[in-house]
C-alpha positions in Angstrom: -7.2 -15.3 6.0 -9.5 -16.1 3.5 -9.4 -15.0 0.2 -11.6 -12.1 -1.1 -9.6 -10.9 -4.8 -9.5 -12.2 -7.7 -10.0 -11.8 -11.3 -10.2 -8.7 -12.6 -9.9 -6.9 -9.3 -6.6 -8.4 -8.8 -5.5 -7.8 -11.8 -6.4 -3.8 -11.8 -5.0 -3.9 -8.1 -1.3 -5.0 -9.8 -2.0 -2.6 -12.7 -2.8 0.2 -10.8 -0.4 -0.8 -7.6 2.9 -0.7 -10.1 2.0 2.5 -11.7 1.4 3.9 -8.2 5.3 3.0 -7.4 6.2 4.6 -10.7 4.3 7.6 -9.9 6.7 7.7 -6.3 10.2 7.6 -8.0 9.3 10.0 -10.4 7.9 12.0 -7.3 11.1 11.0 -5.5 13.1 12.2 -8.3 11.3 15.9 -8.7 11.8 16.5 -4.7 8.3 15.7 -3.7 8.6 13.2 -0.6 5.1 13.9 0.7 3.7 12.6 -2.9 6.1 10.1 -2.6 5.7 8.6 0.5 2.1 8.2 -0.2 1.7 7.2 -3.6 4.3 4.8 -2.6 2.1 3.7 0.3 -0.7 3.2 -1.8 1.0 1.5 -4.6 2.4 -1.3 -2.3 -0.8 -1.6 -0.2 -2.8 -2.9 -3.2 0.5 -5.0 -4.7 -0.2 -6.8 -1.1 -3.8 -7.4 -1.7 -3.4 -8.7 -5.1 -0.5 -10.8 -3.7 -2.1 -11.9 -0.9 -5.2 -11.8 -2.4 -7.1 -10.7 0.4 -8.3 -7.1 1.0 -9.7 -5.7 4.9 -11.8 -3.2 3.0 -13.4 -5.8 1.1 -13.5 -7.9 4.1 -15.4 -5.2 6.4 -18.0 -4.6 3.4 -18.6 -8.3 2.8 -17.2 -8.2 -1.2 -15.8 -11.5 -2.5 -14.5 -11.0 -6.1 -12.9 -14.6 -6.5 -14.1 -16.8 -9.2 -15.6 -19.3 -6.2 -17.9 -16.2 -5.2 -18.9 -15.9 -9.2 -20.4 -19.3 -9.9 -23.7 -19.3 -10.1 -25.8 -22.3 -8.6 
């Protein structure tokens, strides 16, 4: 796979990804498992791309945030 995040996308993606998670325990904690399951879902799906640093969405729409993609020649 090549790599398609970076910079600030992958840091907002991290951001974003951990409150997600946070957002499921305290939806765990009030009884809301549908909330839950798919905050937590989403939360670890973009903790994998910034991990990973690849994205499919990205992929499919041709976006390459990475600093290689940003220099300009």
């Amino acid at each position: 796979m090549q790599r398609n995040v970076g910079g600030l996308d992958r840091i907002v993606r991290t951001v974003l990804g951990t409150w997600l998670l946070v957002v499921a325990g305290a939806a765990v904690l009030a009884g809301r498992r549908t909330t839950a399951v798919a905050t937590a879902i989403a939360g670890s799906g973009l903790l994998i791309n910034a991990a990973t640093r690849f994205c499919g969405g990205n992929f499919l729409l041709g976006i390459d945030t990475t600093e290689a993609s940003c220099s300009s020649e």
